[in-house]
PyMOL Python script that loads the backbone (N, CA, C, O; Angstrom):
from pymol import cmd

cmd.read_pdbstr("""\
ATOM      1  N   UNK A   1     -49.007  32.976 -25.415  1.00  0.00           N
ATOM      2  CA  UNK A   1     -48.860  33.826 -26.588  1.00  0.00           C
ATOM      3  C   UNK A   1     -49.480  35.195 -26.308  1.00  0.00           C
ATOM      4  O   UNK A   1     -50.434  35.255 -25.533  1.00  0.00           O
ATOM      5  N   UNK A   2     -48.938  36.440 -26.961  1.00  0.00           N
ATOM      6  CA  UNK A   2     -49.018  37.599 -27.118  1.00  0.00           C
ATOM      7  C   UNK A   2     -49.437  37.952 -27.884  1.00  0.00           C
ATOM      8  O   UNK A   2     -48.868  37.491 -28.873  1.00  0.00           O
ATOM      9  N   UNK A   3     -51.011  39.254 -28.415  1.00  0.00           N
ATOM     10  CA  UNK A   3     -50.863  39.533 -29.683  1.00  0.00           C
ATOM     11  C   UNK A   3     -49.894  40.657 -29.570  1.00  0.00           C
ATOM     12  O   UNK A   3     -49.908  41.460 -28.637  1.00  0.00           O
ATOM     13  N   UNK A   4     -48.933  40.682 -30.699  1.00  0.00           N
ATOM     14  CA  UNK A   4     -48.382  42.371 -30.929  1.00  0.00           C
ATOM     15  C   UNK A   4     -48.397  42.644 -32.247  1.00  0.00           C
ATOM     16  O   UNK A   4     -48.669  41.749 -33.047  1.00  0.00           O
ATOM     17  N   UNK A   5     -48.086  44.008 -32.687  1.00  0.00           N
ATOM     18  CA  UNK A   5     -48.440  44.521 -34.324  1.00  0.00           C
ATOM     19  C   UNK A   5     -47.551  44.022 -35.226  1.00  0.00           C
ATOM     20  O   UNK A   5     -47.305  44.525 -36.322  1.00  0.00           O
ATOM     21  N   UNK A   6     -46.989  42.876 -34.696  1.00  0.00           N
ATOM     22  CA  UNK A   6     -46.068  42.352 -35.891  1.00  0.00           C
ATOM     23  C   UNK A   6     -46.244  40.872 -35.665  1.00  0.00           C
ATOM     24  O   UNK A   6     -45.533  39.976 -36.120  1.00  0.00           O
ATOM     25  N   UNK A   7     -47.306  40.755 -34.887  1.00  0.00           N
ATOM     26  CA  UNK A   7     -48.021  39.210 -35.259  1.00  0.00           C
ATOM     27  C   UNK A   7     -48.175  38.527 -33.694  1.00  0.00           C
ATOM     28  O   UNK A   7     -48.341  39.238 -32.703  1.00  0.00           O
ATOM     29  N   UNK A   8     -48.084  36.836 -33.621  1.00  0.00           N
ATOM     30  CA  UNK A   8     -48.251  36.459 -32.055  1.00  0.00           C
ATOM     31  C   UNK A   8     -46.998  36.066 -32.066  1.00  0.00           C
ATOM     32  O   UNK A   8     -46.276  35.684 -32.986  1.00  0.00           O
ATOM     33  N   UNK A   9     -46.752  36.257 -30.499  1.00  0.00           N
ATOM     34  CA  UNK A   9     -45.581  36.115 -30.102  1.00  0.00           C
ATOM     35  C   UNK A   9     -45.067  35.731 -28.743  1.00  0.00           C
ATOM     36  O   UNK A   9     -46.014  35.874 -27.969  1.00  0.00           O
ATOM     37  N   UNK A  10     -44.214  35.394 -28.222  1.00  0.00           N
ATOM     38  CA  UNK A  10     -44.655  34.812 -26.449  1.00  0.00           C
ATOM     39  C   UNK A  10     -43.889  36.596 -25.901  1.00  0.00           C
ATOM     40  O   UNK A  10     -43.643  37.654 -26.480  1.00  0.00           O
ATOM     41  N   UNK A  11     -43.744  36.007 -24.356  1.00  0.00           N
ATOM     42  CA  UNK A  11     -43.873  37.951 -23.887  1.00  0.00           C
ATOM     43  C   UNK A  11     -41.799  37.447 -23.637  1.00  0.00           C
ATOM     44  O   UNK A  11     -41.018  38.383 -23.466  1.00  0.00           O
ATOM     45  N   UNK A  12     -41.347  36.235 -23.657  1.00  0.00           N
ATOM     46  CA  UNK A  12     -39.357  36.551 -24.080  1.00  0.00           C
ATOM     47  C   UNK A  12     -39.534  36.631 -24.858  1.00  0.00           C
ATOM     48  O   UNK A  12     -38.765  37.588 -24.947  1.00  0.00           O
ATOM     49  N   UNK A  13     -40.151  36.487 -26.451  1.00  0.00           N
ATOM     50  CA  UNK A  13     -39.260  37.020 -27.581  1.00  0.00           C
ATOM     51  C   UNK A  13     -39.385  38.242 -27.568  1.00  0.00           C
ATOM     52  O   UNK A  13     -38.500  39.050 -27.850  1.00  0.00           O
ATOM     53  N   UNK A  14     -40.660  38.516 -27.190  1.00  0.00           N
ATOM     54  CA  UNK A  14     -40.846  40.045 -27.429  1.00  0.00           C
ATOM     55  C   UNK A  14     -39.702  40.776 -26.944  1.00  0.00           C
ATOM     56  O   UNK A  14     -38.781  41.263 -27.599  1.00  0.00           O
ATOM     57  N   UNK A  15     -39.910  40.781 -25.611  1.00  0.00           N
ATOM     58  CA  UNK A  15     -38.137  41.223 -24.620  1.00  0.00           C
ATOM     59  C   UNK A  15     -37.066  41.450 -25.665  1.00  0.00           C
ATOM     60  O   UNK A  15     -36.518  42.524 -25.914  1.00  0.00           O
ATOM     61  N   UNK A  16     -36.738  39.677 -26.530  1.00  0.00           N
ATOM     62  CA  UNK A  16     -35.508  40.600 -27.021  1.00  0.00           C
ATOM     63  C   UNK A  16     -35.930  40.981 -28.092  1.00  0.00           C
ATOM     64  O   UNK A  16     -35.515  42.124 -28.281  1.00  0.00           O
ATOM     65  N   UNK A  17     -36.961  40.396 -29.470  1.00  0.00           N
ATOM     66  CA  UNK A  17     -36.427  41.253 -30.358  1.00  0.00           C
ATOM     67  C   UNK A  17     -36.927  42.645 -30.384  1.00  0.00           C
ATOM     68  O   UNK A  17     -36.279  43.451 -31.052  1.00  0.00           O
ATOM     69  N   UNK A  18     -38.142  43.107 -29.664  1.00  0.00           N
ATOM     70  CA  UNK A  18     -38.405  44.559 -29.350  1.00  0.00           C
ATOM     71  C   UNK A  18     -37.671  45.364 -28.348  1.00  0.00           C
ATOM     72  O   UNK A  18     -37.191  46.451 -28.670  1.00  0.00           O
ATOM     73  N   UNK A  19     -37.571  44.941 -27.286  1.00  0.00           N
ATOM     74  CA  UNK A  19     -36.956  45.601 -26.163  1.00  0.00           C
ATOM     75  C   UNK A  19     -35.307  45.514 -26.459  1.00  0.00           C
ATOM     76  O   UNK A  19     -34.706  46.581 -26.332  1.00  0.00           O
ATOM     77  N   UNK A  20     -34.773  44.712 -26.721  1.00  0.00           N
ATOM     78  CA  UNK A  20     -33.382  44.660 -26.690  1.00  0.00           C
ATOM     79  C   UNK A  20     -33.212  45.099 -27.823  1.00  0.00           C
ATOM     80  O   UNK A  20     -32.166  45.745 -27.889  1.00  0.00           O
ATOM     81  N   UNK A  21     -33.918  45.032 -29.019  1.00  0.00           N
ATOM     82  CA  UNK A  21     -32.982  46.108 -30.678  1.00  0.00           C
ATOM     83  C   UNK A  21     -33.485  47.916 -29.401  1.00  0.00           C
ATOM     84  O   UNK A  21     -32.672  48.811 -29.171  1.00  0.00           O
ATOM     85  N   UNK A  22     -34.911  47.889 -28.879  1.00  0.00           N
ATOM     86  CA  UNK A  22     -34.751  49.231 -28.716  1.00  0.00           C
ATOM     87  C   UNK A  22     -34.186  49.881 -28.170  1.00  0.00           C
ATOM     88  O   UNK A  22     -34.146  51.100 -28.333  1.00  0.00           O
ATOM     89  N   UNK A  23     -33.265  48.895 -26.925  1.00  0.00           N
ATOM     90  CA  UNK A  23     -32.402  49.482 -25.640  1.00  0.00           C
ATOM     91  C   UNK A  23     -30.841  49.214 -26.599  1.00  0.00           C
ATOM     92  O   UNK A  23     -29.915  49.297 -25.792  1.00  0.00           O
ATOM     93  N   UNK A  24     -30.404  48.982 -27.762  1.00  0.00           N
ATOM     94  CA  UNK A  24     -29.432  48.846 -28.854  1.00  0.00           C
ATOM     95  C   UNK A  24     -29.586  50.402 -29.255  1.00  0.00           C
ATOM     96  O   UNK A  24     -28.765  51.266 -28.945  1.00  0.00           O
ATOM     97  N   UNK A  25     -30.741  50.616 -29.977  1.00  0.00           N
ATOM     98  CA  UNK A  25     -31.366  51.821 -30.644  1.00  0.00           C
ATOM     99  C   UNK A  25     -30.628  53.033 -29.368  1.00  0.00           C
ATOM    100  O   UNK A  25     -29.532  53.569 -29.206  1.00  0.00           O
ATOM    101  N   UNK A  26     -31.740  53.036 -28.785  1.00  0.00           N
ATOM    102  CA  UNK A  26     -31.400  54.322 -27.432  1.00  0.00           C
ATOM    103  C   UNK A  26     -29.874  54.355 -26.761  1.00  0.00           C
ATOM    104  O   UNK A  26     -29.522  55.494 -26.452  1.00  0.00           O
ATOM    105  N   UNK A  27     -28.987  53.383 -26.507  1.00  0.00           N
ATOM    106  CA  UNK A  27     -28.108  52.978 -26.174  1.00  0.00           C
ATOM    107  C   UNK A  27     -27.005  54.090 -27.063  1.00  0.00           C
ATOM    108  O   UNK A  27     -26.118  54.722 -26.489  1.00  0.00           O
ATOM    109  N   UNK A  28     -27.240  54.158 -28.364  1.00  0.00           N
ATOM    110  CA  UNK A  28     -26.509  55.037 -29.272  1.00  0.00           C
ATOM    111  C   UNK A  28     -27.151  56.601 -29.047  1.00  0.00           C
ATOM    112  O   UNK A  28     -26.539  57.665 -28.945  1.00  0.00           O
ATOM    113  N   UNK A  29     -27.997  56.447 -29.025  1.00  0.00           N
ATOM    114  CA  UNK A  29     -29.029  57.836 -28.862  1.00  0.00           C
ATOM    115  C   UNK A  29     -28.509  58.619 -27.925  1.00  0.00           C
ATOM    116  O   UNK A  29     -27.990  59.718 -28.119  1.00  0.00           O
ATOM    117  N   UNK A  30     -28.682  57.900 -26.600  1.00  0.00           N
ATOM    118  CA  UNK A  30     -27.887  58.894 -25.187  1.00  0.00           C
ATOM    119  C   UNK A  30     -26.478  59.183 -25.342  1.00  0.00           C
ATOM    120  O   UNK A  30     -25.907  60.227 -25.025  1.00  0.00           O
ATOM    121  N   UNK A  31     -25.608  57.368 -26.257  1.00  0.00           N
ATOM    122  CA  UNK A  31     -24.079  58.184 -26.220  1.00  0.00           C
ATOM    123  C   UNK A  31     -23.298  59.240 -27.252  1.00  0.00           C
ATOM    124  O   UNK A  31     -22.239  59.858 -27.145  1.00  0.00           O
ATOM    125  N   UNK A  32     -24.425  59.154 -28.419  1.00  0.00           N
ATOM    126  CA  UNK A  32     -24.376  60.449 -28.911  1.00  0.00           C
ATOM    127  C   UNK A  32     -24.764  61.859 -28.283  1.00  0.00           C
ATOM    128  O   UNK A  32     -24.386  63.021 -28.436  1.00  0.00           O
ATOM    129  N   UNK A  33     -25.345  61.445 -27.799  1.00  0.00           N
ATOM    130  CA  UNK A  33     -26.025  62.814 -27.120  1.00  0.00           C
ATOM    131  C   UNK A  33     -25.558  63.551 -26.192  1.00  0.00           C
ATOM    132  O   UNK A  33     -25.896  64.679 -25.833  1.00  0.00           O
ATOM    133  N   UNK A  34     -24.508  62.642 -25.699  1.00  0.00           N
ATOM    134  CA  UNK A  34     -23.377  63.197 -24.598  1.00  0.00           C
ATOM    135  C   UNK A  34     -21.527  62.550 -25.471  1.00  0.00           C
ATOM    136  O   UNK A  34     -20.621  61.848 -25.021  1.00  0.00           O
ATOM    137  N   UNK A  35     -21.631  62.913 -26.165  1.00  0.00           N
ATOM    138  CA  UNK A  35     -20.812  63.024 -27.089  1.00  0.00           C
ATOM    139  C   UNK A  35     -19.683  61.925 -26.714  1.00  0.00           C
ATOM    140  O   UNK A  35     -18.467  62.114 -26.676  1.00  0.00           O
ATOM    141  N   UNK A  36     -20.492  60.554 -26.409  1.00  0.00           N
ATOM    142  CA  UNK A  36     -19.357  59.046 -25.413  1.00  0.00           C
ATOM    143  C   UNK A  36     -19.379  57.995 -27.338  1.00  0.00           C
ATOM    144  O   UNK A  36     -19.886  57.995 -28.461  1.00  0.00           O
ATOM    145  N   UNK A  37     -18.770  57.558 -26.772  1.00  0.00           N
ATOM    146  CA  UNK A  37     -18.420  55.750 -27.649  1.00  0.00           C
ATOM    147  C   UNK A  37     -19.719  56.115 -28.011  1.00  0.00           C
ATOM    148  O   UNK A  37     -20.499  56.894 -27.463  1.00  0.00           O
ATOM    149  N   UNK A  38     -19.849  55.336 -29.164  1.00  0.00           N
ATOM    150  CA  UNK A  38     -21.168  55.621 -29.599  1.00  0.00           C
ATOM    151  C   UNK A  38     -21.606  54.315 -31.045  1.00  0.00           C
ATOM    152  O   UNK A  38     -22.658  54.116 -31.651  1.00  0.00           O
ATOM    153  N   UNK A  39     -20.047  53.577 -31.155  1.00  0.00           N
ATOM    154  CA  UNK A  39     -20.189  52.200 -31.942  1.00  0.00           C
ATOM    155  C   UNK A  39     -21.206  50.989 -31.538  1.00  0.00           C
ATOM    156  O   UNK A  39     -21.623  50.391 -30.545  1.00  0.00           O
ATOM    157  N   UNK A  40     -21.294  51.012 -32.546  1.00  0.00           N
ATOM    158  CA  UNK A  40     -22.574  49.478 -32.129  1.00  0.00           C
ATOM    159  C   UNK A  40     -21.431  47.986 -33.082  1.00  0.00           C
ATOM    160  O   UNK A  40     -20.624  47.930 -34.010  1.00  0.00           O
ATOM    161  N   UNK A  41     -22.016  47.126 -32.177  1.00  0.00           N
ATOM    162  CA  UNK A  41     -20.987  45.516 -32.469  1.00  0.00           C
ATOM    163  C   UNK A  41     -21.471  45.124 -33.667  1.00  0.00           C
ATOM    164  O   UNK A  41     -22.317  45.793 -34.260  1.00  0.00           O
ATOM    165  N   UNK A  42     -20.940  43.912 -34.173  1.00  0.00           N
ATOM    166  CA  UNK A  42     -21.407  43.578 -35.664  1.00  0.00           C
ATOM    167  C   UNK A  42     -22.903  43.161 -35.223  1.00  0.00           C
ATOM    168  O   UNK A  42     -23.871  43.769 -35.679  1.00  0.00           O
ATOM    169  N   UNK A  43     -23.059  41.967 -34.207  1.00  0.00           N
ATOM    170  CA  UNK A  43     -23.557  41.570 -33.443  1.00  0.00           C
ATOM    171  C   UNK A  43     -25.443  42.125 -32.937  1.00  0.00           C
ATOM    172  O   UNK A  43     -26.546  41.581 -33.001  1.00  0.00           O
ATOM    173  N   UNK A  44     -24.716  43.992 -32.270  1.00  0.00           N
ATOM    174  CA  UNK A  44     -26.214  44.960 -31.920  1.00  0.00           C
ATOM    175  C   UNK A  44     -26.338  45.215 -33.468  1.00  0.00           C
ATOM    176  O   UNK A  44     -27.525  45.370 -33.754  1.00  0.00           O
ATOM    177  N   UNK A  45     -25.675  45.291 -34.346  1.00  0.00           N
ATOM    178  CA  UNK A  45     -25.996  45.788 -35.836  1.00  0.00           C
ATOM    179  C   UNK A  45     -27.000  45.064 -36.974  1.00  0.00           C
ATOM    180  O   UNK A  45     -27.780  45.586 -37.771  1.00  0.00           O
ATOM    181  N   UNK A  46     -26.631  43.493 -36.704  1.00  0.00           N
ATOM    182  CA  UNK A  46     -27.497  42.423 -37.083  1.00  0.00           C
ATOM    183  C   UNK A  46     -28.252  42.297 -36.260  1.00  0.00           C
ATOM    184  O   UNK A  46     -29.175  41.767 -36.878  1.00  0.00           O
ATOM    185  N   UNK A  47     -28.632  42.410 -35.083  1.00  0.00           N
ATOM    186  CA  UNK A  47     -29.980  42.390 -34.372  1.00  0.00           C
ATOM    187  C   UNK A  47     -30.608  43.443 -34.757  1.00  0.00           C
ATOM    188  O   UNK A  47     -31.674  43.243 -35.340  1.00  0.00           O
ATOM    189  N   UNK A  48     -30.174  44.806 -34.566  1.00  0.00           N
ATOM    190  CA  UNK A  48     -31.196  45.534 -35.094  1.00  0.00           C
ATOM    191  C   UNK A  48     -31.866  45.598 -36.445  1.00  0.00           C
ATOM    192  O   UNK A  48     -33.032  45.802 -36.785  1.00  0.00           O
ATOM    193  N   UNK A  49     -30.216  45.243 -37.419  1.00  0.00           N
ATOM    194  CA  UNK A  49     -31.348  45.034 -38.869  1.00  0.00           C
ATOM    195  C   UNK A  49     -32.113  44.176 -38.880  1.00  0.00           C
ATOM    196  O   UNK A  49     -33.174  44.387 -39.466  1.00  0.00           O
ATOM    197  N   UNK A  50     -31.920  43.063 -38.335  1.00  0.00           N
ATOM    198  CA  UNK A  50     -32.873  42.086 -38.178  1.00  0.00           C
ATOM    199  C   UNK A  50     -34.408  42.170 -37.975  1.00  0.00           C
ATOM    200  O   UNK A  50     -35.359  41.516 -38.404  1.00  0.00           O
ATOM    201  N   UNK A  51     -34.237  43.509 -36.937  1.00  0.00           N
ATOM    202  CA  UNK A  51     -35.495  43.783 -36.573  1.00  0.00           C
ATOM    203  C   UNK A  51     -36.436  44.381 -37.122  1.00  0.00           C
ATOM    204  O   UNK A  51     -37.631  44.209 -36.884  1.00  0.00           O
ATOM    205  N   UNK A  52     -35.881  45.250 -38.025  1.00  0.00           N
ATOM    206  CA  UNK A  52     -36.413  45.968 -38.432  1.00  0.00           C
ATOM    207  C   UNK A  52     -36.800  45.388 -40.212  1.00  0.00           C
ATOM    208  O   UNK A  52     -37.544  46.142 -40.838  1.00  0.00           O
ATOM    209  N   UNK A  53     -36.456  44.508 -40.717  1.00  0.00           N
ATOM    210  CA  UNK A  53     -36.609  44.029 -41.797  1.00  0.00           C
ATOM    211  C   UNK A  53     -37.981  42.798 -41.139  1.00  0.00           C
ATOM    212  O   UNK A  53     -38.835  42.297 -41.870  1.00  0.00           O
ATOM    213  N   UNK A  54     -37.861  42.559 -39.702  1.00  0.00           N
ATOM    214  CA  UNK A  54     -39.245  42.244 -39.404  1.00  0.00           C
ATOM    215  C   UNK A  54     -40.251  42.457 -39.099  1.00  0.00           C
ATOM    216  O   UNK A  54     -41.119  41.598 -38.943  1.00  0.00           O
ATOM    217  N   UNK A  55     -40.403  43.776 -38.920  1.00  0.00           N
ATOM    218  CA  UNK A  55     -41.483  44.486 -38.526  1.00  0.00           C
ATOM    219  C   UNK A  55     -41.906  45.384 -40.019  1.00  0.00           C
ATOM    220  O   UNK A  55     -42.936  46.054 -40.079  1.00  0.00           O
ATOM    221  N   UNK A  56     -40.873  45.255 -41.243  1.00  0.00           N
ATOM    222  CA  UNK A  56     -41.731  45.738 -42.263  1.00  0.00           C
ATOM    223  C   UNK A  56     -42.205  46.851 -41.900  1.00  0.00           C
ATOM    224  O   UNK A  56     -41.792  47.519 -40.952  1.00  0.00           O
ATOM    225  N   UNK A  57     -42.981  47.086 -42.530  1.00  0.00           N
ATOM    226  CA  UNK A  57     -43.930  49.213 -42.865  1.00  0.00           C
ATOM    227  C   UNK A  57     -44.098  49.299 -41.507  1.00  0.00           C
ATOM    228  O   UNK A  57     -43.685  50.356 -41.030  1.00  0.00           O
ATOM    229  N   UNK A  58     -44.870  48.030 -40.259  1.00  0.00           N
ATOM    230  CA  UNK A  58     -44.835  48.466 -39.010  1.00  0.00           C
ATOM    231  C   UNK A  58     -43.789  49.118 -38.213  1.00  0.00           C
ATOM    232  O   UNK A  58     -43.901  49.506 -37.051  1.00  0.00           O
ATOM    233  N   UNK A  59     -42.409  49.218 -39.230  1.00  0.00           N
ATOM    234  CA  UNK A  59     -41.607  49.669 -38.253  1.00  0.00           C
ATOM    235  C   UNK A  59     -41.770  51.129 -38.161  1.00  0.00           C
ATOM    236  O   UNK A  59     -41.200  51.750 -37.265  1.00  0.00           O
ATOM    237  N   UNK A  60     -42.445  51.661 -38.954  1.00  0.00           N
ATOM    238  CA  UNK A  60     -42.206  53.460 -39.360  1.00  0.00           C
ATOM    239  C   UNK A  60     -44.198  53.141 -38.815  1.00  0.00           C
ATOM    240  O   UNK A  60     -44.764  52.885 -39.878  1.00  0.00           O
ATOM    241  N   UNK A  61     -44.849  53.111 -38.095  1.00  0.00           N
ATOM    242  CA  UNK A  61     -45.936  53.222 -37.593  1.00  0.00           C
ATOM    243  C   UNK A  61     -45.720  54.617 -36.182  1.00  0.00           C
ATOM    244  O   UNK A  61     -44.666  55.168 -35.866  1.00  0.00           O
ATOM    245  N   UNK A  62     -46.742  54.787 -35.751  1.00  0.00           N
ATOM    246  CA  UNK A  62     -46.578  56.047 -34.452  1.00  0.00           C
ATOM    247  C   UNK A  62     -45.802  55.509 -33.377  1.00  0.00           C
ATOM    248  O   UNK A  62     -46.210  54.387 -33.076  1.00  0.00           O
ATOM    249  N   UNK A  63     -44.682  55.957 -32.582  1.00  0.00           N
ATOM    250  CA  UNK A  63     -44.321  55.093 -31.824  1.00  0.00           C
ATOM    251  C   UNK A  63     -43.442  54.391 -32.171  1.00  0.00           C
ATOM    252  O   UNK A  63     -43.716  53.342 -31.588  1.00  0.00           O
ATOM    253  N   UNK A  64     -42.605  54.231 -32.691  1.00  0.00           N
ATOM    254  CA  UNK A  64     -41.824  53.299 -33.644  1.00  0.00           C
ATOM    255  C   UNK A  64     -40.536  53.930 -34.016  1.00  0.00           C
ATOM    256  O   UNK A  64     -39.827  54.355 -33.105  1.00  0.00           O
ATOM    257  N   UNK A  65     -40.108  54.054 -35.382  1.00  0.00           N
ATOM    258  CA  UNK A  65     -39.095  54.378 -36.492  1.00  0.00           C
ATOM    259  C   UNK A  65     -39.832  55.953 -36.596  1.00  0.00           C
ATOM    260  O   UNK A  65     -40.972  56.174 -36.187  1.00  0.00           O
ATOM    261  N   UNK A  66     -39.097  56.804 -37.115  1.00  0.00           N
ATOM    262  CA  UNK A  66     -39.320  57.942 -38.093  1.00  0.00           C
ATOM    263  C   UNK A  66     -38.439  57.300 -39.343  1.00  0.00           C
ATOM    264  O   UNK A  66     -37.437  56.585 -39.334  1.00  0.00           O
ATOM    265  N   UNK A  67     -39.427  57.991 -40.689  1.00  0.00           N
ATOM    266  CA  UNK A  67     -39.164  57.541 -41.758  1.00  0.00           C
ATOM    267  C   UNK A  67     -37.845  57.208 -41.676  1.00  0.00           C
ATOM    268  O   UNK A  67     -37.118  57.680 -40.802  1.00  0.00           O
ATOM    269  N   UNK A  68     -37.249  55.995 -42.986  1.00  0.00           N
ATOM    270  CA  UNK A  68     -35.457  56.037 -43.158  1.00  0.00           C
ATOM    271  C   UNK A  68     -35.053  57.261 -43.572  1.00  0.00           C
ATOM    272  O   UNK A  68     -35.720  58.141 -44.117  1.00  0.00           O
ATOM    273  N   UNK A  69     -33.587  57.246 -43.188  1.00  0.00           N
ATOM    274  CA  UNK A  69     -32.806  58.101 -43.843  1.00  0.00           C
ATOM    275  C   UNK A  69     -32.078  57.990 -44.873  1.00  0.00           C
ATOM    276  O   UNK A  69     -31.744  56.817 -45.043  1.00  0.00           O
ATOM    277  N   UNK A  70     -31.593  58.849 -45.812  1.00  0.00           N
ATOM    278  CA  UNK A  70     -31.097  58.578 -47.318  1.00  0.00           C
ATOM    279  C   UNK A  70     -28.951  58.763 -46.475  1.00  0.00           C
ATOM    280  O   UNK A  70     -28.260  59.577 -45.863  1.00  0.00           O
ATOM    281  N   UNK A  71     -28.896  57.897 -46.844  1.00  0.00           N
ATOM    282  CA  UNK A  71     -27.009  57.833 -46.295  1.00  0.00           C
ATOM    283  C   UNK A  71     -26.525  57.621 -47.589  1.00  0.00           C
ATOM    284  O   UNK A  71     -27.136  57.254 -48.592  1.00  0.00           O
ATOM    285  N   UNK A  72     -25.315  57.909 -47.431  1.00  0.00           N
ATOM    286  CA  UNK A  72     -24.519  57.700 -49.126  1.00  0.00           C
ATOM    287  C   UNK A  72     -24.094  56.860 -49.291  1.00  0.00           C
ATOM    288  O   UNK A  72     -23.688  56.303 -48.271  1.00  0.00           O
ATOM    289  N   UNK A  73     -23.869  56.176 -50.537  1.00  0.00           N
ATOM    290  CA  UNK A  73     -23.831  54.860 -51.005  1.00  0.00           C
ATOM    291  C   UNK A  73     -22.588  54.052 -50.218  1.00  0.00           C
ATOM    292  O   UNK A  73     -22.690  52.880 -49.855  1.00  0.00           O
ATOM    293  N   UNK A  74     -21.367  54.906 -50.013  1.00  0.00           N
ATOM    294  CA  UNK A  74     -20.555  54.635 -49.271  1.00  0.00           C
ATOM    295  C   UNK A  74     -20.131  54.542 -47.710  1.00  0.00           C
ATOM    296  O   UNK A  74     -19.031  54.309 -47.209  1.00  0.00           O
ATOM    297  N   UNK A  75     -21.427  54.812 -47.101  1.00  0.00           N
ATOM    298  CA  UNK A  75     -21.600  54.885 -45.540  1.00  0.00           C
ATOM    299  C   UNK A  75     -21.346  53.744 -45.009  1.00  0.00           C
ATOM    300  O   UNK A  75     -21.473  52.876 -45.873  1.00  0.00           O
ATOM    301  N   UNK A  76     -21.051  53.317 -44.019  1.00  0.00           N
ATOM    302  CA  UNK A  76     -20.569  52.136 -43.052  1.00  0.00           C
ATOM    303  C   UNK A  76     -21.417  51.507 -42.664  1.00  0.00           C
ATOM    304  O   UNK A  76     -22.473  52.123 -42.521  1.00  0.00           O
ATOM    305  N   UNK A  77     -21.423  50.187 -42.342  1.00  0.00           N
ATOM    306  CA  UNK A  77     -22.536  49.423 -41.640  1.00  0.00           C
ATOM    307  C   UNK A  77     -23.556  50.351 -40.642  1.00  0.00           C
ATOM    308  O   UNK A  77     -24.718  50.528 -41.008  1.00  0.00           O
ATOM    309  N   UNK A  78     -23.232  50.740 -39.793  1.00  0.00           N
ATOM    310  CA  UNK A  78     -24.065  51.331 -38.420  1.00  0.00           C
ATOM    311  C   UNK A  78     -24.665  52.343 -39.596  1.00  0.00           C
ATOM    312  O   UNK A  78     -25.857  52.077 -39.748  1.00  0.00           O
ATOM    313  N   UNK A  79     -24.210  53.472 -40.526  1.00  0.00           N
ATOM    314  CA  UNK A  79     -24.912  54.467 -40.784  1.00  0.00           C
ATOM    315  C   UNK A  79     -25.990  54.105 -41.743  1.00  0.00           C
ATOM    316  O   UNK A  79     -26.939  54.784 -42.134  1.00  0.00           O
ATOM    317  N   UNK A  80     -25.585  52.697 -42.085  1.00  0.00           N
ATOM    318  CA  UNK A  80     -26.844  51.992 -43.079  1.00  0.00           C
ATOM    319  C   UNK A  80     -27.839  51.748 -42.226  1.00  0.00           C
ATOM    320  O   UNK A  80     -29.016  52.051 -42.422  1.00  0.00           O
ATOM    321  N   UNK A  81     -27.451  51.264 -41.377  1.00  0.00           N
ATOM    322  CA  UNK A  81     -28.500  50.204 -40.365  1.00  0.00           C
ATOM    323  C   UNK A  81     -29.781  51.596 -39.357  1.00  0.00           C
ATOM    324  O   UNK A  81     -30.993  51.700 -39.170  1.00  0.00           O
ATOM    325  N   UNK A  82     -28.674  52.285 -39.034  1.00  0.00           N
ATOM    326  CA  UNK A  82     -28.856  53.445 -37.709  1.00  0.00           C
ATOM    327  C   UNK A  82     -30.442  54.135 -38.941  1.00  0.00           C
ATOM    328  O   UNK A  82     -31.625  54.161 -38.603  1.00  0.00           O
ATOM    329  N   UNK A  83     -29.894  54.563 -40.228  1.00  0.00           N
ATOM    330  CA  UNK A  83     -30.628  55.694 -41.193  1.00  0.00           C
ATOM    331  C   UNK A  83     -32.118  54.215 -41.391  1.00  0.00           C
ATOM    332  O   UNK A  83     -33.232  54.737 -41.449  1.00  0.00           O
ATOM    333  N   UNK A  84     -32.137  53.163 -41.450  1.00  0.00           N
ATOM    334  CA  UNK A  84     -33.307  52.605 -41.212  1.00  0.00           C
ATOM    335  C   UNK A  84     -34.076  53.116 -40.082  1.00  0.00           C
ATOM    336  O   UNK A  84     -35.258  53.292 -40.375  1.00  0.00           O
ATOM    337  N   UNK A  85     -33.723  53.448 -38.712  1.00  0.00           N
ATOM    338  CA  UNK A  85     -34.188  53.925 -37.602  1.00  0.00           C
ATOM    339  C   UNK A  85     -34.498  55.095 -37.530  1.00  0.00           C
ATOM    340  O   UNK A  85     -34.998  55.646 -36.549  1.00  0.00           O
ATOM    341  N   UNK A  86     -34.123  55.776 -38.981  1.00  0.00           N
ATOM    342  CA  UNK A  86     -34.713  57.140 -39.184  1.00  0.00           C
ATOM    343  C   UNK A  86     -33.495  58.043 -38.473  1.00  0.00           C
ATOM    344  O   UNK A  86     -33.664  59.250 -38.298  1.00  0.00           O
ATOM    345  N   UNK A  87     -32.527  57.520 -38.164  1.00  0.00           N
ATOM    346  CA  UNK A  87     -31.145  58.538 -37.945  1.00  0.00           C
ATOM    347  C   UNK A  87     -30.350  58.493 -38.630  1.00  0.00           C
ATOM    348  O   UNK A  87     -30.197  57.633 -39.498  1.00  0.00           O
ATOM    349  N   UNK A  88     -29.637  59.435 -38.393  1.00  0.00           N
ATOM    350  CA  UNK A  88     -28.471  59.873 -38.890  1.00  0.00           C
ATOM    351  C   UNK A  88     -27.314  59.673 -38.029  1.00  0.00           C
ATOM    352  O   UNK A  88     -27.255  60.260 -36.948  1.00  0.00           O
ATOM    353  N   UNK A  89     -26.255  58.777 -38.478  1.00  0.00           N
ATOM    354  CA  UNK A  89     -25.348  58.385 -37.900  1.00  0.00           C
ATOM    355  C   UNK A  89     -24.057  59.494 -38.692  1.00  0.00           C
ATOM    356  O   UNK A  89     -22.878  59.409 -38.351  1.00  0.00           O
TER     357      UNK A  89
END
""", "prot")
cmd.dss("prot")
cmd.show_as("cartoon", "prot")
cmd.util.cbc("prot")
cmd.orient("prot")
């Protein structure tokens, strides 16, 4: 077991549910950023919300999330999910 700021944990879960929502997260980040594909699966979409509904207030800690974003009521899965991560999709 591991301690981490969202409780104990062994060092694979950590892998995926930290490392793999964050390499999900960045994954969109770079292919926006070079203006490529830039969709996330239903699949990276429920892992990441997942994640982030588990890490609670820790997710917006230093290092982490920047605050959510406000998206309009009618925005699409990813721009719901993405504006938790503090972007803008």
């Amino acid at each position: 077991m591991v301690e981490t700021p969202f409780g104990d944990s062994t060092v694979g879960q950590v892998l995926l549910d930290f490392y793999g929502m964050d390499l999900i997260v960045h994954r969109w980040d770079l292919a926006t950023s070079q203006g490529a594909d830039h969709r996330l699966s239903d699949d990276e979409l429920a892992e990441v919300d997942a994640a982030v509904d588990g890490y609670g207030a820790a997710a917006y800690g230093p290092g982490i999330f920047k605050d959510p974003v406000q998206v309009p009521e009618d925005a699409d899965r990813q721009a719901r999910v993405l504006g938790r991560t503090g972007r803008a999709a």
